[in-house]
N, CA, C and O atoms as a printed pandas DataFrame, in Angstrom:
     atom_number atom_name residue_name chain_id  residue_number  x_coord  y_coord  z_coord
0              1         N          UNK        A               1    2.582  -13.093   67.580
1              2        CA          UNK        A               1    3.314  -12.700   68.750
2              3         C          UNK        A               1    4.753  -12.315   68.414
3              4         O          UNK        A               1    5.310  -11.294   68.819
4              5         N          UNK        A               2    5.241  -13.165   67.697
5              6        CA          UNK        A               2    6.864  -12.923   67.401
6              7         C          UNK        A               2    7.060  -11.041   66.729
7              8         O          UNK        A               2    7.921  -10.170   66.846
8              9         N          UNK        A               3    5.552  -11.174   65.948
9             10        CA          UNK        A               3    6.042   -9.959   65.261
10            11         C          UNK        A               3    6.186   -8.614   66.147
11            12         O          UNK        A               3    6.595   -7.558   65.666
12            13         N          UNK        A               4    5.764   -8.791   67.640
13            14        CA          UNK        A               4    6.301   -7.556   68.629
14            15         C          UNK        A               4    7.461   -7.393   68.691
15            16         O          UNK        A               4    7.962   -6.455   69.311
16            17         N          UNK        A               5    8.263   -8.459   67.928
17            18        CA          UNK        A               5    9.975   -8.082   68.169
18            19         C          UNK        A               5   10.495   -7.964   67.066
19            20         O          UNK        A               5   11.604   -8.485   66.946
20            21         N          UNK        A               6   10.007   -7.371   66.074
21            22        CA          UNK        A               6   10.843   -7.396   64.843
22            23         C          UNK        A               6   11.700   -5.840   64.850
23            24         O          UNK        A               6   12.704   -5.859   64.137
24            25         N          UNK        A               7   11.599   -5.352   65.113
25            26        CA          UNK        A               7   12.482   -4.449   65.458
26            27         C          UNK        A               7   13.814   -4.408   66.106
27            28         O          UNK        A               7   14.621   -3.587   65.669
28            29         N          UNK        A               8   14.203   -5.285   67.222
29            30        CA          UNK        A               8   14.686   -5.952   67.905
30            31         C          UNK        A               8   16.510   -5.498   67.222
31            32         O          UNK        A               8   17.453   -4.909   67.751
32            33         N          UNK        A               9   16.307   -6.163   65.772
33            34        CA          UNK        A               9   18.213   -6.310   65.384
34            35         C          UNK        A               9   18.507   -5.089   65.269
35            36         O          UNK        A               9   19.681   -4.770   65.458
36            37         N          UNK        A              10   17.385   -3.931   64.880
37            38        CA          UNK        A              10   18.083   -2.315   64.885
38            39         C          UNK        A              10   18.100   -1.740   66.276
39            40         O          UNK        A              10   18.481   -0.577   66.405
40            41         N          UNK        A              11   17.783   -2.331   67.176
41            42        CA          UNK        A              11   17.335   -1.506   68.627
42            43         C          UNK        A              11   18.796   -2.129   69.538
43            44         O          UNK        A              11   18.955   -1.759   70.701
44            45         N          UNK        A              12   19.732   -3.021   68.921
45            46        CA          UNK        A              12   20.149   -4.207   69.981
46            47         C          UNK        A              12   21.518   -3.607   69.772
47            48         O          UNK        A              12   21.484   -2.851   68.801
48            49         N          UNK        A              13   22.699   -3.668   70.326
49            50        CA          UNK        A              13   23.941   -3.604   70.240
50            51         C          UNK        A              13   24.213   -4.843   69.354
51            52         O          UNK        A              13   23.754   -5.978   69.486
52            53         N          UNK        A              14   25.176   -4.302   68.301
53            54        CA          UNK        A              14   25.531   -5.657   67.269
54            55         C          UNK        A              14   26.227   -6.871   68.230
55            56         O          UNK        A              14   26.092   -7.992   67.738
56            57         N          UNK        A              15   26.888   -6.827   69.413
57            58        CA          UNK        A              15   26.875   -8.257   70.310
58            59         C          UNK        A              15   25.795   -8.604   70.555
59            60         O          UNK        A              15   25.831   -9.798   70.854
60            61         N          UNK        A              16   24.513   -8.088   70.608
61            62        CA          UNK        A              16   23.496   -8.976   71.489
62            63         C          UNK        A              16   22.563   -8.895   70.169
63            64         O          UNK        A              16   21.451   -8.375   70.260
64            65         N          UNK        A              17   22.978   -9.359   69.078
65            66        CA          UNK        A              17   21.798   -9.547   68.073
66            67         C          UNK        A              17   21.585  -10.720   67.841
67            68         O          UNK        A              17   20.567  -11.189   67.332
68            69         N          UNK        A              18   22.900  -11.498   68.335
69            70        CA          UNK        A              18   23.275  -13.209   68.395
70            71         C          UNK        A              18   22.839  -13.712   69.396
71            72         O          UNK        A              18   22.691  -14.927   69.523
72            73         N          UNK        A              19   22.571  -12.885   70.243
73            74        CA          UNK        A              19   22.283  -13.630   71.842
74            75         C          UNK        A              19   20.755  -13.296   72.035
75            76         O          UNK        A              19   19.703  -13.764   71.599
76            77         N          UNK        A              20   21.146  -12.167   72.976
77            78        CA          UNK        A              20   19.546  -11.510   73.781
78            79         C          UNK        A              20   18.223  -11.498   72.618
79            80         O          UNK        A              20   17.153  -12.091   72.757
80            81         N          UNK        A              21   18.780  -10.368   71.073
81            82        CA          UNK        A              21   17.570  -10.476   69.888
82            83         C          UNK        A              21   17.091  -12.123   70.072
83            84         O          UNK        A              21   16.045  -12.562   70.552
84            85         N          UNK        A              22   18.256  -12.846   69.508
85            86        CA          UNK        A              22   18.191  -14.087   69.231
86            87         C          UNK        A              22   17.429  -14.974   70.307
87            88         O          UNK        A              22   16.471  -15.629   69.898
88            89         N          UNK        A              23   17.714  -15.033   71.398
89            90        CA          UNK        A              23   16.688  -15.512   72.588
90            91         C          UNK        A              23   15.217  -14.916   72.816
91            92         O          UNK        A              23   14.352  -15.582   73.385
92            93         N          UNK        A              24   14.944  -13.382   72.250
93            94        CA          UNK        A              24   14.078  -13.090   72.653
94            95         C          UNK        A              24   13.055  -13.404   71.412
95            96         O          UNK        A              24   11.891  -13.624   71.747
96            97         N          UNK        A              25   13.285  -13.436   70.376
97            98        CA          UNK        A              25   12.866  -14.268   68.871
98            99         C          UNK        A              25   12.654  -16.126   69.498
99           100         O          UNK        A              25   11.565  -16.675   69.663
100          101         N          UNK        A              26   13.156  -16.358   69.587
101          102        CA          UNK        A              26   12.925  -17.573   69.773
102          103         C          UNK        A              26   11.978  -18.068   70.791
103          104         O          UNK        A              26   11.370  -19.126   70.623
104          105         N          UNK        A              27   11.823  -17.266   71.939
105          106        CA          UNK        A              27   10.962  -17.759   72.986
106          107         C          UNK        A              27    9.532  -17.264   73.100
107          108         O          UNK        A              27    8.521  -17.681   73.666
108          109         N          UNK        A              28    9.954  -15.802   72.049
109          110        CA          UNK        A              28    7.915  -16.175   71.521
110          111         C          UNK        A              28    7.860  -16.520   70.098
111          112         O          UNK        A              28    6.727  -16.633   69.630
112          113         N          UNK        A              29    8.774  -16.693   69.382
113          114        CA          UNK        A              29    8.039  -18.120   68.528
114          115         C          UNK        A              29    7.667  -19.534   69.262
115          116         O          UNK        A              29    6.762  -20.327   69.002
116          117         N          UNK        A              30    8.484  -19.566   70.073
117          118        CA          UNK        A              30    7.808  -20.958   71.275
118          119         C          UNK        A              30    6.692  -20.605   71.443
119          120         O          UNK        A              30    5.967  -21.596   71.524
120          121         N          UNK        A              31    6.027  -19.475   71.563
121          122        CA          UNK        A              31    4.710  -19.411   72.058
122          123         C          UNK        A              31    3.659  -19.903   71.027
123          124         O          UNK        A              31    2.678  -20.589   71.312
124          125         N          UNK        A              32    4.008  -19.443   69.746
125          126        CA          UNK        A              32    3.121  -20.004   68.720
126          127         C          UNK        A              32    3.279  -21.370   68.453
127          128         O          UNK        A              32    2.429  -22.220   68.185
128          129         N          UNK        A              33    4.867  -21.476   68.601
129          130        CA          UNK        A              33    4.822  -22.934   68.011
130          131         C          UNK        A              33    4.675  -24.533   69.184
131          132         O          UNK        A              33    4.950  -25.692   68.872
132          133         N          UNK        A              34    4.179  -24.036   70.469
133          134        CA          UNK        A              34    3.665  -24.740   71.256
134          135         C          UNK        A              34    2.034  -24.633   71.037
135          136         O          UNK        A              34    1.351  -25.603   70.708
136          137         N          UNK        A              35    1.599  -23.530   71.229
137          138        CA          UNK        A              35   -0.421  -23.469   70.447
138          139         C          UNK        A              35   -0.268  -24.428   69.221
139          140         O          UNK        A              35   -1.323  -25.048   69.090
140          141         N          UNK        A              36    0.830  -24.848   68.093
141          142        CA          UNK        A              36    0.238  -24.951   66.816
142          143         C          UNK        A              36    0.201  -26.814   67.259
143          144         O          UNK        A              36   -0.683  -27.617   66.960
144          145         N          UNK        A              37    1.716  -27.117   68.189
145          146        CA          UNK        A              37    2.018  -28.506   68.062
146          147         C          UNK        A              37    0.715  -28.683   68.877
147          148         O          UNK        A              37   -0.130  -29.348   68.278
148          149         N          UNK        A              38    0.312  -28.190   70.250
149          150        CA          UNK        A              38   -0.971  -28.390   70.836
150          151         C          UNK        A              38   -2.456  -28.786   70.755
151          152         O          UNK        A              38   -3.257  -29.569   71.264
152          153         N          UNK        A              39   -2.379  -27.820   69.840
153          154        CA          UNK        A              39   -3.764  -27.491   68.983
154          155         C          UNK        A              39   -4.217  -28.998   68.015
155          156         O          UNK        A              39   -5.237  -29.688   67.980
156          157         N          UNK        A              40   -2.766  -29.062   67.237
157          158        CA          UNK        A              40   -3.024  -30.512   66.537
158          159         C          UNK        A              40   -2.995  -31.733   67.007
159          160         O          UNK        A              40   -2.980  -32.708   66.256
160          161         N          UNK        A              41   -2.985  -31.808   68.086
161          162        CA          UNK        A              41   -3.006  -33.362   69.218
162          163         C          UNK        A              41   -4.145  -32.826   70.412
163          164         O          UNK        A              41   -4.195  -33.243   71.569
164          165         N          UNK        A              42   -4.742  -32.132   69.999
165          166        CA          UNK        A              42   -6.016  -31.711   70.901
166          167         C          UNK        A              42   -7.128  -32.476   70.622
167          168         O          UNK        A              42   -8.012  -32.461   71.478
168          169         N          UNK        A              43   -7.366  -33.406   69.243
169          170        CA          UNK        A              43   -8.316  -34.407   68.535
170          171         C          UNK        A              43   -7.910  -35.526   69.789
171          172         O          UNK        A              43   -8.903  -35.878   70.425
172          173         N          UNK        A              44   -7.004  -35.952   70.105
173          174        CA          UNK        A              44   -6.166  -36.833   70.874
174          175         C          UNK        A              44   -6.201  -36.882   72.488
175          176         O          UNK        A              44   -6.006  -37.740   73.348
176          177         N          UNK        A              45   -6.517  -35.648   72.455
177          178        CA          UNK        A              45   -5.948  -35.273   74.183
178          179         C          UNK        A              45   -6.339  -33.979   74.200
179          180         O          UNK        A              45   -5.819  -33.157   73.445
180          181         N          UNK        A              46   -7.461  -33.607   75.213
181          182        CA          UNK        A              46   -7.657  -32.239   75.376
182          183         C          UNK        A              46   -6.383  -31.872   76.600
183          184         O          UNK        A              46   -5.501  -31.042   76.379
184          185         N          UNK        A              47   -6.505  -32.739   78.023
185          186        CA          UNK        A              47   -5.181  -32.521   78.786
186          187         C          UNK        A              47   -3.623  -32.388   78.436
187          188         O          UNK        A              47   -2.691  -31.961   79.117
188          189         N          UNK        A              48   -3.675  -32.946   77.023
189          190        CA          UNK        A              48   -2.876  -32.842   76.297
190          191         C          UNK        A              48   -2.444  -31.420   75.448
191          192         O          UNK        A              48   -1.322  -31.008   75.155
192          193         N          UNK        A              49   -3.490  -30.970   75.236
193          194        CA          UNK        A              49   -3.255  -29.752   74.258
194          195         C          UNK        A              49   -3.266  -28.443   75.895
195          196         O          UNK        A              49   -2.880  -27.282   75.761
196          197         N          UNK        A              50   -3.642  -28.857   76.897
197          198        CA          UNK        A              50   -3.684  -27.798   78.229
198          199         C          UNK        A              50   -1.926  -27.973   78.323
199          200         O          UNK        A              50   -1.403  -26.888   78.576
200          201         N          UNK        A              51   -1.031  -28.997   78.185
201          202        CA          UNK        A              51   -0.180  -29.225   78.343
202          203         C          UNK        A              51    0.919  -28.333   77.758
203          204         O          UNK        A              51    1.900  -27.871   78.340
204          205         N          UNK        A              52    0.410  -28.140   76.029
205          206        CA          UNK        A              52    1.194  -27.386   75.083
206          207         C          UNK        A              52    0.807  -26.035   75.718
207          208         O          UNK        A              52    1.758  -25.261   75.826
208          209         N          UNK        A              53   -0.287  -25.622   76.126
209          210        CA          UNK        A              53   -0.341  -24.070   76.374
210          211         C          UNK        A              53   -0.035  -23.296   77.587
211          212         O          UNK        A              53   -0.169  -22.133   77.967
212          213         N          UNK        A              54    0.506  -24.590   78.118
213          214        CA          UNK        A              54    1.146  -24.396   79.598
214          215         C          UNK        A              54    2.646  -24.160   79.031
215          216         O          UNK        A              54    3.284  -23.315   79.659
216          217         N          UNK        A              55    3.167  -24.646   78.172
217          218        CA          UNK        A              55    4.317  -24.492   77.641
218          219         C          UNK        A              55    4.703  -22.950   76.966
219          220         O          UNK        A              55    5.553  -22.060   76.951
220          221         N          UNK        A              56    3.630  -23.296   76.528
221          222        CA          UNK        A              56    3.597  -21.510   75.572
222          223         C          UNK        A              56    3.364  -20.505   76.293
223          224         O          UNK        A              56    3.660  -19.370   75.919
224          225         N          UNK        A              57    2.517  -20.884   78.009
225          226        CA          UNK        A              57    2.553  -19.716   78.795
226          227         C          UNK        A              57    4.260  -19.189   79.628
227          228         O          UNK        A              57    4.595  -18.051   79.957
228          229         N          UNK        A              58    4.964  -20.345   79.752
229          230        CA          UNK        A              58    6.209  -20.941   79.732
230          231         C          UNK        A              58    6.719  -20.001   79.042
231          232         O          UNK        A              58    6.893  -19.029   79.777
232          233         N          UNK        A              59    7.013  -19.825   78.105
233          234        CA          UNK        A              59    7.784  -19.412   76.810
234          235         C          UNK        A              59    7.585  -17.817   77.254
235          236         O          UNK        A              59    8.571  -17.157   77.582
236          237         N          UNK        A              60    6.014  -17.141   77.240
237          238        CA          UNK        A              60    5.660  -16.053   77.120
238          239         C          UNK        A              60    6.308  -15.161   78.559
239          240         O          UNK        A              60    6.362  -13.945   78.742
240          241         N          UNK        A              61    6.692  -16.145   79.329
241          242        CA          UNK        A              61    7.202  -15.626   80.605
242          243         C          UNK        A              61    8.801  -15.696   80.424
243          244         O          UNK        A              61    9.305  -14.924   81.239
244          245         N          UNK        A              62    9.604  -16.230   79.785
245          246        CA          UNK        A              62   10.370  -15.846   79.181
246          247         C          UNK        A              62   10.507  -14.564   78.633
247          248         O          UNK        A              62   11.386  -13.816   79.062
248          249         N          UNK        A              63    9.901  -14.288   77.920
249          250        CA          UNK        A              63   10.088  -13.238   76.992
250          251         C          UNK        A              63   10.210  -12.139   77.402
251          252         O          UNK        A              63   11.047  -11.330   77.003
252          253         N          UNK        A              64    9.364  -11.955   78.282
253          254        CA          UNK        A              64    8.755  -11.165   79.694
254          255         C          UNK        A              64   10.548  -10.869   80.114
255          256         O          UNK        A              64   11.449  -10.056   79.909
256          257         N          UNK        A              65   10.252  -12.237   80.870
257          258        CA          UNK        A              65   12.162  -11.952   81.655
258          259         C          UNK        A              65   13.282  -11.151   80.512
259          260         O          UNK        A              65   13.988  -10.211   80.877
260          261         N          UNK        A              66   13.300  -11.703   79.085
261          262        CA          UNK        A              66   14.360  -10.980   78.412
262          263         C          UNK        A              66   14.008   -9.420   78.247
263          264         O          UNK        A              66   14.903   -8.575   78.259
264          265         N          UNK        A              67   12.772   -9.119   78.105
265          266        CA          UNK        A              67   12.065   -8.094   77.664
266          267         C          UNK        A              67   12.671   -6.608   78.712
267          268         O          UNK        A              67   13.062   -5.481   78.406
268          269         N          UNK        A              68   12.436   -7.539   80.395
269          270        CA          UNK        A              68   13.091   -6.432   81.204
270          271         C          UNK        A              68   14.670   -6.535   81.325
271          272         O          UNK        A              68   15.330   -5.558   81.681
272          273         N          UNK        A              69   15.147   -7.540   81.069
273          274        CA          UNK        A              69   16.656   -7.764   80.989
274          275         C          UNK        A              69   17.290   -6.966   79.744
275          276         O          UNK        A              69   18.276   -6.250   79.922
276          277         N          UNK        A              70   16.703   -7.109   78.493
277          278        CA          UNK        A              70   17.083   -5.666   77.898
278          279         C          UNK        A              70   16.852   -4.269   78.270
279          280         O          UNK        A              70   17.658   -3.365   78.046
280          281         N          UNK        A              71   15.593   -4.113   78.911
281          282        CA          UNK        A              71   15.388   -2.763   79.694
282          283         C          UNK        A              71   16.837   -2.327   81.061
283          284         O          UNK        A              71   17.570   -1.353   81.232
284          285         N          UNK        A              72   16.680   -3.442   81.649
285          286        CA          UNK        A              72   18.100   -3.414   82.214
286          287         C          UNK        A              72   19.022   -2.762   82.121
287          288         O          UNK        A              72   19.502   -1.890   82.845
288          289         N          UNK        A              73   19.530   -3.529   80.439
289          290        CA          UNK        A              73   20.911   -3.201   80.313
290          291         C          UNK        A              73   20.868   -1.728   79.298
291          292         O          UNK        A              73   21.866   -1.329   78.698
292          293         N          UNK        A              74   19.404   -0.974   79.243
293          294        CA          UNK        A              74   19.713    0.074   78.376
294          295         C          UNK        A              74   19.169   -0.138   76.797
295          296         O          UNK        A              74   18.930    0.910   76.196
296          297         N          UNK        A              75   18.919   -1.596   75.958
297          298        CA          UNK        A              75   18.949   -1.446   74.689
298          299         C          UNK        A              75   17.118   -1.192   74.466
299          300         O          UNK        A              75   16.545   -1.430   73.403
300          301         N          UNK        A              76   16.501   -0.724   75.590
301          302        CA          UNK        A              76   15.155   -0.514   75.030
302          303         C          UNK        A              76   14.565    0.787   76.153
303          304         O          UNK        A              76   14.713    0.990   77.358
304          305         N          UNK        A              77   13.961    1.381   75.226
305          306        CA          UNK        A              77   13.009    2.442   75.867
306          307         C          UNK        A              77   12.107    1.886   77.075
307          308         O          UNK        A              77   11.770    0.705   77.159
308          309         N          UNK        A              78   11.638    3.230   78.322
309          310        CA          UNK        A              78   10.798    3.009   79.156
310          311         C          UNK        A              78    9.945    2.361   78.164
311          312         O          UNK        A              78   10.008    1.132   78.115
312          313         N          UNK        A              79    9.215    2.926   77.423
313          314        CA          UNK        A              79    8.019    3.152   76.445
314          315         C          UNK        A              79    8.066    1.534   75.941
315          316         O          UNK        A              79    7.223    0.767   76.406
316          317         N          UNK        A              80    9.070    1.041   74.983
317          318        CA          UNK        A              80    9.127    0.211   74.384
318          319         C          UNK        A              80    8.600   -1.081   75.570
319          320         O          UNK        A              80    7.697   -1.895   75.763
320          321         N          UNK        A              81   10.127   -0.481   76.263
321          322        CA          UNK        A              81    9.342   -1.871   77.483
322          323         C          UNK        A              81    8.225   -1.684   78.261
323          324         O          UNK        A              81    7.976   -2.566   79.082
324          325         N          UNK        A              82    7.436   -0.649   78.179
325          326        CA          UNK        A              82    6.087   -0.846   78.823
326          327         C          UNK        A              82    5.132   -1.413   78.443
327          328         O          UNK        A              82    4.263   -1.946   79.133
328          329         N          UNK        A              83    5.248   -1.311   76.620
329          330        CA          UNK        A              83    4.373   -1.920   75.220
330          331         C          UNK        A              83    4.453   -3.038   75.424
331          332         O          UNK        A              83    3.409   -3.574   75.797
332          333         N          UNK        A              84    5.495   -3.773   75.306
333          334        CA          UNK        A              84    5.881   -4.887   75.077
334          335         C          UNK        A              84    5.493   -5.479   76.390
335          336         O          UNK        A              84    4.653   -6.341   76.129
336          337         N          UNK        A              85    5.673   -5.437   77.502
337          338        CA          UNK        A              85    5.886   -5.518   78.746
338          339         C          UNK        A              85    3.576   -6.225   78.477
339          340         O          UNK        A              85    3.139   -7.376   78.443
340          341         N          UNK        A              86    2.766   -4.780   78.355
341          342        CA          UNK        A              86    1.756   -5.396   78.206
342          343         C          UNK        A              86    1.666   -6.280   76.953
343          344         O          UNK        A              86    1.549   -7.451   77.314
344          345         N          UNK        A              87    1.677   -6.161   75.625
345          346        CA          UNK        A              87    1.050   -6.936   74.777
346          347         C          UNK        A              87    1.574   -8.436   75.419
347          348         O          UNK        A              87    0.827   -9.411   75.501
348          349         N          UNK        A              88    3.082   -8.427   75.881
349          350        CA          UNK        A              88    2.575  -10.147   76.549
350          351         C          UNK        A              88    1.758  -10.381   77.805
351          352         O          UNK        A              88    0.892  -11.246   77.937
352          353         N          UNK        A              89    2.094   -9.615   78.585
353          354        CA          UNK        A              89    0.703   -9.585   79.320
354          355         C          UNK        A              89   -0.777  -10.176   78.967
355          356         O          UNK        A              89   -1.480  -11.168   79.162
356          357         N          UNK        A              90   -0.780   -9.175   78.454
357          358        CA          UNK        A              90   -2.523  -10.011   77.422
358          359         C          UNK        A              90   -2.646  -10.936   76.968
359          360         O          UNK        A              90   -3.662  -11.628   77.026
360          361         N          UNK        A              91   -1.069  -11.329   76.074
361          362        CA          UNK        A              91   -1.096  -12.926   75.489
362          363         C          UNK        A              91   -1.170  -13.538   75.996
363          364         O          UNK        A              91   -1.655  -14.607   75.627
364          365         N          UNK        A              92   -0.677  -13.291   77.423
365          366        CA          UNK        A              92   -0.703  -14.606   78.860
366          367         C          UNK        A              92   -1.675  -14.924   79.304
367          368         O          UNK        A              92   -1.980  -16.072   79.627
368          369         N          UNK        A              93   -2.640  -13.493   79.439
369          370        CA          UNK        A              93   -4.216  -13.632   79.940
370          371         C          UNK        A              93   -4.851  -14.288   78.908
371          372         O          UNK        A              93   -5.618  -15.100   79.425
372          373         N          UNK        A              94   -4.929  -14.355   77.404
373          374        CA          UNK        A              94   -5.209  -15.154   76.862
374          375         C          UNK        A              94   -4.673  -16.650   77.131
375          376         O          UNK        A              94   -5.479  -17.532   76.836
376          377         N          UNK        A              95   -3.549  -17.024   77.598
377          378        CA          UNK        A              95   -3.276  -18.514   77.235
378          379         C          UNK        A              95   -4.170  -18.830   78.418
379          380         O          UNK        A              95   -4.859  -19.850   78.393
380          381         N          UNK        A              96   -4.192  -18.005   79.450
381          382        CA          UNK        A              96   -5.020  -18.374   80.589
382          383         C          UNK        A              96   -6.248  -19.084   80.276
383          384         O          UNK        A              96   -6.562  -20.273   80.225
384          385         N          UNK        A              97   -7.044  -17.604   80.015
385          386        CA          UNK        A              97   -8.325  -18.028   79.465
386          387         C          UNK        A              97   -8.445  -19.565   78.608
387          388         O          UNK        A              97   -9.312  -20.396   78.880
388          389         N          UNK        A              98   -7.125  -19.801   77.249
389          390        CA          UNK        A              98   -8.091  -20.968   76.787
390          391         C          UNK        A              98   -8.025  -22.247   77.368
391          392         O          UNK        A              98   -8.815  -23.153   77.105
392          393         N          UNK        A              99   -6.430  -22.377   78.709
393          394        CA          UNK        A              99   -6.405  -23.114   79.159
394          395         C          UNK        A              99   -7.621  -23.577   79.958
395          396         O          UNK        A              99   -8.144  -24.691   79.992
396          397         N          UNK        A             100   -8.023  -22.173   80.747
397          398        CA          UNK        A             100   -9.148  -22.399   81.704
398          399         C          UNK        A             100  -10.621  -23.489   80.823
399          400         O          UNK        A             100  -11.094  -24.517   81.308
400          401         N          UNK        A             101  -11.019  -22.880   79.558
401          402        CA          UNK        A             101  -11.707  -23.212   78.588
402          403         C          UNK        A             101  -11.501  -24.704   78.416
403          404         O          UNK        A             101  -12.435  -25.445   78.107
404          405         N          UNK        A             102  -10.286  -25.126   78.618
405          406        CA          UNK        A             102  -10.428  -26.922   78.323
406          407         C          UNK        A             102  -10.744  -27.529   79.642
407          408         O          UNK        A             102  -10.880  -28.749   79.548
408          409         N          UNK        A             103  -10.847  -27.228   80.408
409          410        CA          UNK        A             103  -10.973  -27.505   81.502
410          411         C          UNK        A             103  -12.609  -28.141   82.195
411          412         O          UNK        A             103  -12.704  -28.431   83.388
């Protein structure tokens, strides 16, 4: 997931490579790194691991929010933010799905 934003530090105004890049890197690595802490306490707790991917759906809605907040302010294409805009989309419909799945 993270790797939809690697582009991010050449696309960004050098002020917002510390901030907005930097927030928008971080909140979908939350997405993976809530599935990974999840996933491994799922032996433990299946309501438990629904818990982590509620987090990571969390995160992915974030990203979402920065995603149009750079569209906003100009540092990303219609295009870019339409891409991006779906591939988390889908990731979400996925967290859906596996949440639904423990259920």
């Amino acid at each position: 997931m993270w790797f939809l934003l690697t582009s991010i530090k050449l696309a960004f105004p050098k002020m917002e490579q510390y901030a907005l890049a930097d927030q928008l890197r971080r909140s979908s690595k939350g997405i993976c790194a809530n599935l990974a802490e999840g996933f491994a306490k799922q032996t433990h707790s299946k309501p438990e691991f629904a818990r982590f991917i509620s987090m990571a759906m969390g995160s992915c809605s974030e990203v979402e929010t920065w995603i149009s907040y750079a569209f906003d302010l100009g540092y990303i294409s219609q295009t870019q933010h339409d891409d991006w805009l779906r591939s988390y989309a889908h990731i979400y419909g996925m967290l859906i799905n596996l949440r639904e799945k423990l259920k």
